[in-house]
Structure formats: C-alpha cells, structure tokens
Short mmCIF file of the C-alpha atoms (twelve columns), coordinates in Angstrom:
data_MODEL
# 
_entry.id   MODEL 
# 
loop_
_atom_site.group_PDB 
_atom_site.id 
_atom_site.type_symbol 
_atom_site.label_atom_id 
_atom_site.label_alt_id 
_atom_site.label_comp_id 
_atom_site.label_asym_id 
_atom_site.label_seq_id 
_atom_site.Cartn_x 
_atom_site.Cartn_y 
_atom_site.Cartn_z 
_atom_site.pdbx_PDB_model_num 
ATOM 1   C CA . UNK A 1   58.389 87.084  -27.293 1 
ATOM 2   C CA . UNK A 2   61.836 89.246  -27.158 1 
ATOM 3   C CA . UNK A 3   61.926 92.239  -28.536 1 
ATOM 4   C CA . UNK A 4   65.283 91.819  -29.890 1 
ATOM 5   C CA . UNK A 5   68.160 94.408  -30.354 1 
ATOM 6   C CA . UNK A 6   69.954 96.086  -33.687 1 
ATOM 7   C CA . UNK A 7   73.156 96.692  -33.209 1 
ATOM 8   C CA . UNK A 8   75.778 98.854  -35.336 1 
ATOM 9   C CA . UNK A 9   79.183 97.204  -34.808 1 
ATOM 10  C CA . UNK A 10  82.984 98.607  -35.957 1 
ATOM 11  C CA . UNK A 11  85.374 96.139  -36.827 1 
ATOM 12  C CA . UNK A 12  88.988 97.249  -36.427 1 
ATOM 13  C CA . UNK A 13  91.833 96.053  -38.238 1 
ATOM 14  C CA . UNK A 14  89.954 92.784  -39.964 1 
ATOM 15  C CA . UNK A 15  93.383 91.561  -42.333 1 
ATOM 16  C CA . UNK A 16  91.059 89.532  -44.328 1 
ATOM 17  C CA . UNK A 17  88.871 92.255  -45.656 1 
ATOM 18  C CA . UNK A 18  90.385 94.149  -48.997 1 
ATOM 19  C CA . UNK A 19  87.208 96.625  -49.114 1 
ATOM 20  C CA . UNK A 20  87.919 97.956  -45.142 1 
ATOM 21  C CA . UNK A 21  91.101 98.268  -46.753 1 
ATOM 22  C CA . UNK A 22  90.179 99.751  -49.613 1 
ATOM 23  C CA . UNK A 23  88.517 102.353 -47.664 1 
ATOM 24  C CA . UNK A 24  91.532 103.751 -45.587 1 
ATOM 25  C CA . UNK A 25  92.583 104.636 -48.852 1 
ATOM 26  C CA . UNK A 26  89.945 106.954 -49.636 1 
ATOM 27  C CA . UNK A 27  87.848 109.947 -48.092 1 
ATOM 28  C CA . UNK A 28  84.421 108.793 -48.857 1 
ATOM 29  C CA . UNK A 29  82.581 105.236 -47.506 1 
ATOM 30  C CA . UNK A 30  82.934 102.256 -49.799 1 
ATOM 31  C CA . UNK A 31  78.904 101.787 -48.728 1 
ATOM 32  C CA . UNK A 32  76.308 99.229  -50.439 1 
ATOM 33  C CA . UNK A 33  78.700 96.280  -49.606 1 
ATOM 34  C CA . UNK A 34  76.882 92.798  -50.399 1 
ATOM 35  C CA . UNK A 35  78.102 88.893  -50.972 1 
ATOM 36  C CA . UNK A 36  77.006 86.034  -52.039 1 
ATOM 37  C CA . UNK A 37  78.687 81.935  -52.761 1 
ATOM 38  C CA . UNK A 38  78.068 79.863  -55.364 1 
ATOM 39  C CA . UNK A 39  80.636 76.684  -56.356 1 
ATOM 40  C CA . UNK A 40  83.066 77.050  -53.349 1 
ATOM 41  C CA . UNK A 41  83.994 80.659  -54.277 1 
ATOM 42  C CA . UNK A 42  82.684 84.715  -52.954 1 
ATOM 43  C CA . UNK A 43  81.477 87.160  -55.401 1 
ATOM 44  C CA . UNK A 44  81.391 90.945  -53.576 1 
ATOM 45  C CA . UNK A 45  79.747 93.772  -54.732 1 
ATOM 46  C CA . UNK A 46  80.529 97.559  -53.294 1 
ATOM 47  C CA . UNK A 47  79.546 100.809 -54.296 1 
ATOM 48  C CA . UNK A 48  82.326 103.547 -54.544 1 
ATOM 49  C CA . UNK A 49  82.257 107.538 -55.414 1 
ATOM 50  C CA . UNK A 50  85.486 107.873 -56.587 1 
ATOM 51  C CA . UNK A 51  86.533 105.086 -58.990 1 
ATOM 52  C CA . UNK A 52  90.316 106.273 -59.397 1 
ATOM 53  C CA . UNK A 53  90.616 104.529 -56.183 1 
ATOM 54  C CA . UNK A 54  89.477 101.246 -56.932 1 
ATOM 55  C CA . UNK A 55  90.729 100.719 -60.607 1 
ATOM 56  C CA . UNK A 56  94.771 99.482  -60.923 1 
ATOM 57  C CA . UNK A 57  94.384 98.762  -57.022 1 
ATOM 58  C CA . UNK A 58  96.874 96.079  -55.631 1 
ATOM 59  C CA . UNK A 59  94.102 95.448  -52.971 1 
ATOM 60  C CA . UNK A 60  91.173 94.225  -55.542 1 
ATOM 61  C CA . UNK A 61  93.141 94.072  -59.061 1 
ATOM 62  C CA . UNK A 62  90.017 91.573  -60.109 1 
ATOM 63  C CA . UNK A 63  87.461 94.139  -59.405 1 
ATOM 64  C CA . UNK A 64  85.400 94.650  -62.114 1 
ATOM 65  C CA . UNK A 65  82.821 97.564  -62.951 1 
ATOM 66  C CA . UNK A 66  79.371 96.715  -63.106 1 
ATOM 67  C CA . UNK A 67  77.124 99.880  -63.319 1 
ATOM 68  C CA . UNK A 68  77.584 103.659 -63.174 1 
ATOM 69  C CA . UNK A 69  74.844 105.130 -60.774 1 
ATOM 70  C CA . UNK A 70  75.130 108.857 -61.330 1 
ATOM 71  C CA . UNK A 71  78.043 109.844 -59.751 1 
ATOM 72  C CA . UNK A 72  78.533 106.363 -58.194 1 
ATOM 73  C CA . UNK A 73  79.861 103.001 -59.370 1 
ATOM 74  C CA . UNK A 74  79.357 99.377  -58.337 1 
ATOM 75  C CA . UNK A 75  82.495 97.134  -58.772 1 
ATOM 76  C CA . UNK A 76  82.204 93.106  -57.946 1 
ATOM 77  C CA . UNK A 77  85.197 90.585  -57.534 1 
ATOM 78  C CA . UNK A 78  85.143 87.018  -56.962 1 
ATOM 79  C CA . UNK A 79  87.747 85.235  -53.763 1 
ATOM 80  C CA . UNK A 80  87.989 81.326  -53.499 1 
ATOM 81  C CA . UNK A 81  86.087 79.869  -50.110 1 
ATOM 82  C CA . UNK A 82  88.571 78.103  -47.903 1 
ATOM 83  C CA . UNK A 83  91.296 80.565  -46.383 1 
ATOM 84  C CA . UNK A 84  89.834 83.622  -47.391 1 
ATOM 85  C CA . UNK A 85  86.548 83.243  -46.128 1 
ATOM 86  C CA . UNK A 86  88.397 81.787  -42.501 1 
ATOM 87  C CA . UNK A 87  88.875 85.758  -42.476 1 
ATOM 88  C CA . UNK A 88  86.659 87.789  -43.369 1 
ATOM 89  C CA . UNK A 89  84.578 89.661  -40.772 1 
ATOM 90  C CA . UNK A 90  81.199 88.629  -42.203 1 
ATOM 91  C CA . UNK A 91  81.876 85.219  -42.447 1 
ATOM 92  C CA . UNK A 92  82.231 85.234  -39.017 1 
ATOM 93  C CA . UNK A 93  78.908 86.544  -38.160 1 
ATOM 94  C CA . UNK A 94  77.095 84.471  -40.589 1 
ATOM 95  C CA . UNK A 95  78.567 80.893  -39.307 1 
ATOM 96  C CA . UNK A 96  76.347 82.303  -36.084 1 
ATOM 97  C CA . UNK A 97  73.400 81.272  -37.922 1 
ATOM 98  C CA . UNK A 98  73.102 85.251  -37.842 1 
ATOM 99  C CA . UNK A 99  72.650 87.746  -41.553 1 
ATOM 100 C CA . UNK A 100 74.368 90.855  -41.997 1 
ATOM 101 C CA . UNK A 101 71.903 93.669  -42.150 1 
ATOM 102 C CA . UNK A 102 73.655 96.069  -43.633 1 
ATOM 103 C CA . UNK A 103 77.817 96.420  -44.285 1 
ATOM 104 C CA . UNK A 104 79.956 99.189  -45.371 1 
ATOM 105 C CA . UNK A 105 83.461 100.368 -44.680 1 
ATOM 106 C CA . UNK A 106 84.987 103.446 -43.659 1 
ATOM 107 C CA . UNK A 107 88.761 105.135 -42.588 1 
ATOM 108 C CA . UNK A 108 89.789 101.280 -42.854 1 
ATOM 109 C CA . UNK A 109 86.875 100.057 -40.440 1 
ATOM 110 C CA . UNK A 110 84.083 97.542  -41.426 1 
ATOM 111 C CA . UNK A 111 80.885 99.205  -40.578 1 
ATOM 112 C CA . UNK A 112 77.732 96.127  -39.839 1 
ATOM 113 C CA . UNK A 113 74.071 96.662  -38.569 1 
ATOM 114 C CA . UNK A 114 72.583 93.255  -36.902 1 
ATOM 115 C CA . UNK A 115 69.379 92.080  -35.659 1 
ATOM 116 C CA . UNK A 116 70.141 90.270  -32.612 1 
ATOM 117 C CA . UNK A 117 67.820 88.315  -30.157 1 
ATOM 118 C CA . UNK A 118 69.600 89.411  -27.148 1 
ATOM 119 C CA . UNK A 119 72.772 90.522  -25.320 1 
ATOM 120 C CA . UNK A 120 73.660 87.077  -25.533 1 
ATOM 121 C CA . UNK A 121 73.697 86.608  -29.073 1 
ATOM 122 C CA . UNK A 122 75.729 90.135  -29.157 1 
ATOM 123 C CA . UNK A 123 78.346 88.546  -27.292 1 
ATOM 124 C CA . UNK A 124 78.672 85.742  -29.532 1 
ATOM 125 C CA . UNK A 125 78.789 88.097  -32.088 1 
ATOM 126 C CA . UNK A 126 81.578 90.006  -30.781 1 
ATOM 127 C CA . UNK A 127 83.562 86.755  -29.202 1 
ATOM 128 C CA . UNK A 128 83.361 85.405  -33.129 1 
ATOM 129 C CA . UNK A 129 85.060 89.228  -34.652 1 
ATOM 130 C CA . UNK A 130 87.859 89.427  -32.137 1 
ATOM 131 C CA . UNK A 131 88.535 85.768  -33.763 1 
ATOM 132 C CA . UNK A 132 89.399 87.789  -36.859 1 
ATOM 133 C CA . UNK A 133 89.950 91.784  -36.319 1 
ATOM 134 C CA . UNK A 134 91.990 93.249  -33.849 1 
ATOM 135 C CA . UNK A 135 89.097 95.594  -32.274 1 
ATOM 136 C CA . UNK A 136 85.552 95.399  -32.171 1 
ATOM 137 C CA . UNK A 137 83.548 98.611  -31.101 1 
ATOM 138 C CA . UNK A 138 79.732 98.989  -30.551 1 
ATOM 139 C CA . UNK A 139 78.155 102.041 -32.067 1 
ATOM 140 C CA . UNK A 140 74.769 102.075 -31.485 1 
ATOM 141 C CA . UNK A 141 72.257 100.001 -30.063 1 
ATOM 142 C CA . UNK A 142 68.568 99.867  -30.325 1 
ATOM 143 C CA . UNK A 143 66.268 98.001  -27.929 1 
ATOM 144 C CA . UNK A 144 63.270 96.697  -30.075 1 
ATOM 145 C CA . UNK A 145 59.984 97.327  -28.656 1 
ATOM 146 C CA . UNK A 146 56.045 96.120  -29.086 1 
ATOM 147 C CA . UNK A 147 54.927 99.639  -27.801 1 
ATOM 148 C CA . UNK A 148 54.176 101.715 -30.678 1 
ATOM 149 C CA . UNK A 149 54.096 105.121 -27.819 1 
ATOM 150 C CA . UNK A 150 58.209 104.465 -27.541 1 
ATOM 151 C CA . UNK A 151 60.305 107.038 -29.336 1 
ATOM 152 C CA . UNK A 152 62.640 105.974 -31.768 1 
ATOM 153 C CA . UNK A 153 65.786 106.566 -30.492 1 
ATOM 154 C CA . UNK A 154 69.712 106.064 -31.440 1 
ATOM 155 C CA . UNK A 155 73.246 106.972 -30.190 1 
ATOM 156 C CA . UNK A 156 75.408 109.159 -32.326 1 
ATOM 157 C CA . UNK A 157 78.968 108.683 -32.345 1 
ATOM 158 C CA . UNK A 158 80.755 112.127 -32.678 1 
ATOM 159 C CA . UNK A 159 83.801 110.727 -32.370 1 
ATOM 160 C CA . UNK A 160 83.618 110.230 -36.542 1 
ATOM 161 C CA . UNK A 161 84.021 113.554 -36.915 1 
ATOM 162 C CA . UNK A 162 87.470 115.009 -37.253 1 
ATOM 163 C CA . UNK A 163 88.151 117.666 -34.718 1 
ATOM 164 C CA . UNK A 164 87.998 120.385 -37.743 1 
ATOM 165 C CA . UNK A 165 84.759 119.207 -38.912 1 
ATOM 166 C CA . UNK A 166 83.577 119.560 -35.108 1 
ATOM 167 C CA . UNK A 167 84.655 122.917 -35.840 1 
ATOM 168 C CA . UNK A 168 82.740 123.816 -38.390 1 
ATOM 169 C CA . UNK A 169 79.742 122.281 -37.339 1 
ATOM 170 C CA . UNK A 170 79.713 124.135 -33.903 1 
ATOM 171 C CA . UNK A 171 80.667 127.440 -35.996 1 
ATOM 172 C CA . UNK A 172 77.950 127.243 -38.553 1 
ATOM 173 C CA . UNK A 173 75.602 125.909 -35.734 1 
ATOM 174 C CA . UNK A 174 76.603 129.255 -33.641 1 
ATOM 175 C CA . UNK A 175 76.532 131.794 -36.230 1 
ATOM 176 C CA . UNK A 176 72.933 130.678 -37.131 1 
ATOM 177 C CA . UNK A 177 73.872 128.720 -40.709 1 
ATOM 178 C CA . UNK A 178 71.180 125.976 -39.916 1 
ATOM 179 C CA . UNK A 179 68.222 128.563 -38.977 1 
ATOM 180 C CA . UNK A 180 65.507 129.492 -41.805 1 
ATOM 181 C CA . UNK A 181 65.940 132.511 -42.571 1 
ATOM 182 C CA . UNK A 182 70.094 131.985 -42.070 1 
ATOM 183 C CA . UNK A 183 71.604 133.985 -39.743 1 
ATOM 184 C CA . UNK A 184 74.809 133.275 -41.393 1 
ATOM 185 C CA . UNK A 185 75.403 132.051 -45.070 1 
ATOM 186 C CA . UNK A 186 78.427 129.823 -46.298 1 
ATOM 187 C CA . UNK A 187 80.913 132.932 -46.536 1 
ATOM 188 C CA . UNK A 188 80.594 134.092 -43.703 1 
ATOM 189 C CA . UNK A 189 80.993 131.345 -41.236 1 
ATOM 190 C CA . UNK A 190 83.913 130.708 -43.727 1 
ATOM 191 C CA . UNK A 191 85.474 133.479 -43.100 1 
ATOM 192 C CA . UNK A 192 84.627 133.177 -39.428 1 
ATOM 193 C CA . UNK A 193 86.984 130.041 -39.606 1 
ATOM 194 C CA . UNK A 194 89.663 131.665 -42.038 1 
ATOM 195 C CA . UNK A 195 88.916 129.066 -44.911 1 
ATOM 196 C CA . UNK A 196 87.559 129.151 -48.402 1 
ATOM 197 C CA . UNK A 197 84.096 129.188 -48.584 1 
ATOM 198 C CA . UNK A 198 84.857 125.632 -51.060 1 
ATOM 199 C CA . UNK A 199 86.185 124.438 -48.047 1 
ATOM 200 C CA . UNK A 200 83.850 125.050 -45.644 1 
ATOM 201 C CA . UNK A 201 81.441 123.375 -47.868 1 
ATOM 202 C CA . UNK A 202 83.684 120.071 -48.414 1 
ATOM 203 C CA . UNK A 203 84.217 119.924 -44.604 1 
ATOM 204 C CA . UNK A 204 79.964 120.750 -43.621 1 
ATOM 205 C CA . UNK A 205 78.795 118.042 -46.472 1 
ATOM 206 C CA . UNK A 206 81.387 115.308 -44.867 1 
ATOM 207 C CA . UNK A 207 80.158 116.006 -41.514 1 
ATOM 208 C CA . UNK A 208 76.582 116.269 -42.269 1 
ATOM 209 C CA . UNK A 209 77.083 112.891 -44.086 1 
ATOM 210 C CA . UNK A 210 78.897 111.094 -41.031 1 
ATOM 211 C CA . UNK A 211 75.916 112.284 -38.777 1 
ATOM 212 C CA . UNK A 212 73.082 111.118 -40.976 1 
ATOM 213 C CA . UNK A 213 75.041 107.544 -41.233 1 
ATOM 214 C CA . UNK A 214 75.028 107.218 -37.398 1 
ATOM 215 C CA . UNK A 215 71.598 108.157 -37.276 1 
ATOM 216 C CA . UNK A 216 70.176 106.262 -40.236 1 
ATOM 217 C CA . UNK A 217 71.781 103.424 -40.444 1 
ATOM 218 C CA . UNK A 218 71.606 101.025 -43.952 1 
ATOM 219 C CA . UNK A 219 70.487 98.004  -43.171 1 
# 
C-alpha cells in the first residue's frame, strides 16, 4: 500500500479567487477558508483579524458576518457555479477526484495542504492550477510513512519572511531573546536594531507566526 504524500502548494496570481485577493490587501492571513455547493451556486466561509478590510470591499461586497471569535471574525458569501467556479483554484483540484485539506490565503497567494497518492497525482494537481493561476509553487512536502521510528519532518520556507523580519529574528536569536533565563529582553534587542520596542514586537509576532504556519500546517 503507498504511503502517500501531503503536499503544501502556493498558487500565484489565481484571477478567479476574491479571498487571495482579499489578502494582498491586508497584513495578516485570511486563514480558516472552507466551501461548500448546494442548487448550482458556492457559499465560502473565511476567517479574518481585521474586519475593516473585508466590510465595504469591492472584492466581496456580499460578504456577510457570521460570528465574532475573540478577536477574529468569520464572513461567508455566496458566487453562482458556472464561470466562476471554471476559476477558482480549488475547483480545480477537486474535479481531480482530490479534497482540499486545508486552504488559506496570504500576500495575494492561495495557500492549500493535499493528501496525494503519489508524485503522479501531484503533477496532475499542478498541470490542473497552471490551468487557472499564473504560478504554482511547492512548499513543503511530506513523504507518508508505516514506520512509526521515522521522524516527523517538514521544509520551512524562509523566504515568507521579509528581509527585516529576518532581521530581527537573527538579532533576538543572537542576543539570547529565545534562551530561559533571556539573555536579552524586548528593549534591548530593540534598541540593538534602532526601533521601538512596539515594533520589534509587531515584527517578532509576524515572523514567529509565518514560521509556525510552515511548520504546522492547517489541514
């Protein structure tokens, strides 16, 4: 029996996707991002921080608030079938016979997590996006195993991080930030790298976010 693969693809550029859209528009992940059909039309649920960028929006002007989750918010909208679902990224996967695992968007790039047979099927799976995105990227991927001994293990993309929240990483990394007891608290390595301490903290939480996405993928 294969052991299968999961897979964490990017999908660059997919015109038929308001919420990768939606998310160039915004610092922080549209994450949580689920679909269903019912009568010939889409109803798609996301989950945003900031609502400010979602309400008035030319991009979903149907979307509609559903909960509050702390400092969180689900919004759902409804497309017709047809045209709009010719080009949208998931869409694409599922006519493979193949369900999303897990979908979120991020800096105007569809985020998806799959559980694939083989390299084969990943191919198909790729072949079907460039159909409706201008780039596809691979981000990860896992060989499955049967051997409970194997280490879990991932790829991390750094390339998510900006080249200033590289720098703060490396700089709080260096200066000890991350050791118990801290070799360096927030105002110092702040002031190591001639920003506000508020700032430092903004740019270290982003970061720290960005890495823990890569290496725990939803889905």
């Amino acid at each position: 029996m294969p052991d299968g693969i999961r897979v964490g693809l990017a999908v660059h550029g997919a015109a038929g996707c308001p919420v990768a859209a939606l998310s160039a528009r915004r610092d922080e992940p549209v994450t949580d991002v689920a679909w269903t059909r019912s009568d010939g039309s889409i109803t798609e649920e996301f989950r945003v921080r900031d609502p400010e960028s979602v309400e008035g929006t030319e991009l979903l002007p149907d979307a509609a608030s559903v909960v509050d989750l702390g400092d969180e918010r689900v919004y759902r909208y409804r497309t017709g079938g047809g045209t709009a679902e010719a080009g949208c990224a998931c869409a694409a996967i599922e006519s493979l016979g193949v369900p999303v695992a897990g979908a979120r968007a991020e800096d105007g790039a569809l985020l998806l997590t799959l559980h694939l047979p083989d390299l084969d099927r990943l191919r198909d799976a790729v072949a079907a996006l460039d159909d409706v995105a201008d780039r596809v990227a691979v981000r990860y991927l896992i060989e499955g195993t049967a051997d409970e001994a194997t280490t879990d293990r991932t790829v991390v993309d750094r390339g998510r991080l900006t080249t200033r929240q590289r720098e703060v990483l490396a700089t709080a990394h260096r200066m000890g930030y991350f050791e118990r007891p801290r070799g360096a608290n927030a105002e110092a390595v702040a002031a190591e790298l001639d920003i506000a301490p508020a700032t430092f903290a903004e740019h270290l939480a982003t970061a720290q976010r960005k890495l823990l996405d890569e290496a725990l993928p939803e889905g």
